[in-house]
DOKOLMAR-177041 format. One line per field, with one value per atom (N, C-alpha, C): x, y, z; atom name; residue in one letter. Coordinates in pm, 1 decimal. Example, Ala and Ser with C-alpha at 12.3 -4.5 7.8 and 13.67 -1.06 7.14 Angstrom:
<torvos>
px	[1319.0, 1230.0, 1320.0, 1285.0, 1367.0, 1290.0];
py	[-569.0, -450.0, -330.0, -225.0, -106.0, 3.0];
pz	[780.0, 780.0, 780.0, 708.0, 714.0, 787.0];
atom	[N, CA, C, N, CA, C];
res	[A, A, A, S, S, S];
</torvos>
This chain:
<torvos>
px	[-942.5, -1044.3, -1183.5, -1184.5, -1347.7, -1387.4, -1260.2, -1269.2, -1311.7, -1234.6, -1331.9, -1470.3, -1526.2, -1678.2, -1729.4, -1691.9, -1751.2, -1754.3, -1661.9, -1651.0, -1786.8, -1786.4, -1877.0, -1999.1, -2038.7, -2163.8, -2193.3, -2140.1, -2144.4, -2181.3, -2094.7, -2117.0, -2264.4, -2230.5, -2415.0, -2558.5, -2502.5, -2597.6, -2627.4, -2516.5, -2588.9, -2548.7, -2572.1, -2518.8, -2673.7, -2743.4, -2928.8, -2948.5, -2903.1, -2935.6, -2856.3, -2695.1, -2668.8, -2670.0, -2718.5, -2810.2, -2941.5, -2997.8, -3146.4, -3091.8, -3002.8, -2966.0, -2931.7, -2826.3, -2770.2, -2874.4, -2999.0, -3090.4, -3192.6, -3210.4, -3280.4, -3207.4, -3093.3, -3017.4, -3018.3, -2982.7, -2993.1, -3155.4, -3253.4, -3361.4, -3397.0, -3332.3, -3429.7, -3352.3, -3222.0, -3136.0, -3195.1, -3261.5, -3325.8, -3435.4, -3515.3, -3622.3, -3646.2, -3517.6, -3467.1, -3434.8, -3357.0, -3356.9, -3464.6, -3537.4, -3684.9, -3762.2, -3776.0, -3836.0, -3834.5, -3690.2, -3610.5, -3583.1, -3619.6, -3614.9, -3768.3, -3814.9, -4027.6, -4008.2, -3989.4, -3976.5, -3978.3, -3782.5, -3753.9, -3842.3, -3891.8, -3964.6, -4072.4, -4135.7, -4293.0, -4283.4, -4146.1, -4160.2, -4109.1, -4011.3, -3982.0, -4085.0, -4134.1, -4294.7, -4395.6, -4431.1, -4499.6, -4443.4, -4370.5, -4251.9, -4287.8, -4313.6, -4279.8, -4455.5, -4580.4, -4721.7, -4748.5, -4657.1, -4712.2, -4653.4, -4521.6, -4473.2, -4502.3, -4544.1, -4580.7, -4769.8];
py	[-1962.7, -2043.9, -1984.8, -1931.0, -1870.8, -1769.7, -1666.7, -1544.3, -1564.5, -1661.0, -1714.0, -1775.0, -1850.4, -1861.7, -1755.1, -1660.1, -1510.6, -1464.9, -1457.3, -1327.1, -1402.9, -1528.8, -1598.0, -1603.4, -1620.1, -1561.1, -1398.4, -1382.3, -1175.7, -1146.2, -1268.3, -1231.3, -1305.6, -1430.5, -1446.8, -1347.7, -1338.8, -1229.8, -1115.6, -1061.2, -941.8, -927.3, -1042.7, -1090.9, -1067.3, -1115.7, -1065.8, -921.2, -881.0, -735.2, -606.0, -683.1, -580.6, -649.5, -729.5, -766.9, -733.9, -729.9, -633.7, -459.6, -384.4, -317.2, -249.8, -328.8, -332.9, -347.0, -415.5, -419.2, -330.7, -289.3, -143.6, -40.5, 19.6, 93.7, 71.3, -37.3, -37.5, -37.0, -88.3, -44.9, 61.0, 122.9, 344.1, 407.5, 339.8, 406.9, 370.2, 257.7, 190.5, 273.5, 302.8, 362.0, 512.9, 577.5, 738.0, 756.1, 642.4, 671.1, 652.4, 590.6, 527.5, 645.2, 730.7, 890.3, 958.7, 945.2, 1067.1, 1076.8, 978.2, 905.5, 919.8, 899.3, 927.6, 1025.9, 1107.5, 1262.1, 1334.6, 1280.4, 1381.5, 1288.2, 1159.9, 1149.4, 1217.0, 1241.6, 1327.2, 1468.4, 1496.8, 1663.1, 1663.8, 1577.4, 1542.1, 1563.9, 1451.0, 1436.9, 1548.5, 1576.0, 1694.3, 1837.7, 1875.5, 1961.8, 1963.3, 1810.2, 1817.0, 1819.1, 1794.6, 1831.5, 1970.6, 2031.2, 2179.6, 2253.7, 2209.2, 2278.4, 2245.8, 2092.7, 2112.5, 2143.6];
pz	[7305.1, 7240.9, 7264.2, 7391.2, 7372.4, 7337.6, 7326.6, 7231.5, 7076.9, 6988.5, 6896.8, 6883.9, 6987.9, 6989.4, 7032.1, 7129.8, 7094.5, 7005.0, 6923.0, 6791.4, 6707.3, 6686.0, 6584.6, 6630.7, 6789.6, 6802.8, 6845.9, 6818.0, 6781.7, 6649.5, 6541.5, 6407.9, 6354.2, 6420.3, 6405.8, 6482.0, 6556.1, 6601.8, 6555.7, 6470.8, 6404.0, 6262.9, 6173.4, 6043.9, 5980.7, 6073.3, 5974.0, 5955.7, 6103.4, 6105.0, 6005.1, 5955.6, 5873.7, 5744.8, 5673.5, 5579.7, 5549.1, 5650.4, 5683.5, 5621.3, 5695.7, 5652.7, 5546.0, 5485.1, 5343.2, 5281.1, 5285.6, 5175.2, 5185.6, 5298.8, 5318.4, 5227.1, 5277.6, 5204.8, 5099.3, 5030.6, 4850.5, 4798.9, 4859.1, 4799.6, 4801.9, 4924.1, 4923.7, 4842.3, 4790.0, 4705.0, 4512.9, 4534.4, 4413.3, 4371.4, 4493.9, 4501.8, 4483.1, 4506.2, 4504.0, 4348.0, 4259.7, 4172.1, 4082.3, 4096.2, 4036.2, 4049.0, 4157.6, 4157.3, 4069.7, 4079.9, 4017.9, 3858.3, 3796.7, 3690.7, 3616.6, 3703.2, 3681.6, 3652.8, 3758.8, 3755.0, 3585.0, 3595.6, 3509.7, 3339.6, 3315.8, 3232.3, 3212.3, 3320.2, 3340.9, 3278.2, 3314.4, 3255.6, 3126.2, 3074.4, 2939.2, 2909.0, 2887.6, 2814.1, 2814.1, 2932.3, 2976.9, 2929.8, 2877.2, 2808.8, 2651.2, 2621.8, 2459.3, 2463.6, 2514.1, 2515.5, 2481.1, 2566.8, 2604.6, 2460.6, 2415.3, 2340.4, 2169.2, 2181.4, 2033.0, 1985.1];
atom	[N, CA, C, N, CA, C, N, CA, C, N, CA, C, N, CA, C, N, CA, C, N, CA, C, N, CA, C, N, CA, C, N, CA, C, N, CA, C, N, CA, C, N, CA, C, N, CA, C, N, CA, C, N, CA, C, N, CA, C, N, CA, C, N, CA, C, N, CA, C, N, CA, C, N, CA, C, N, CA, C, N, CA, C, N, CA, C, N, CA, C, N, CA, C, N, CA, C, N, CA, C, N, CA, C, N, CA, C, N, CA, C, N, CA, C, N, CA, C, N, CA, C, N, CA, C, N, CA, C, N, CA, C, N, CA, C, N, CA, C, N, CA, C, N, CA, C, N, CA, C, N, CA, C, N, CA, C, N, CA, C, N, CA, C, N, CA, C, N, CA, C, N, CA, C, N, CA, C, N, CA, C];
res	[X, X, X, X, X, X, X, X, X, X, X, X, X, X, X, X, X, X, X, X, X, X, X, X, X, X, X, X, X, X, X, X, X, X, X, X, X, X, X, X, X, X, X, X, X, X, X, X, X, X, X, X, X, X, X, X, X, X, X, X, X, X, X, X, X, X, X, X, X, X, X, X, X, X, X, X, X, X, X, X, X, X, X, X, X, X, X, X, X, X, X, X, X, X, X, X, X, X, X, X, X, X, X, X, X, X, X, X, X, X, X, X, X, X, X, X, X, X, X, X, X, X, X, X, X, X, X, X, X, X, X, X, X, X, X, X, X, X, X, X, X, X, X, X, X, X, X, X, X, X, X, X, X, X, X, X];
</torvos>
């Protein structure tokens, strides 16, 4: 019986922190593509300036 109120305050205890996580990770991954995406619009564009 108290091995289960351990496990559940273990899982509360670090249930923010890999939620904290997970949403770190998906935003720098949000954010990597949002770069990368600028990027390659900038030179599109910047490509079709130079050339016409």
């Amino acid at each position: 019986m108290n091995t289960i109120n351990d496990t559940r305050s273990t899982l509360d205890k670090y249930m923010p922190w890999l939620i904290g996580l997970l949403a770190a990770f998906l935003a720098g991954k949000a954010l990597k593509r949002m770069f990368w995406t600028a990027f390659a619009m900038y030179w599109v564009f910047h490509g079709m300036h130079t050339f016409s």
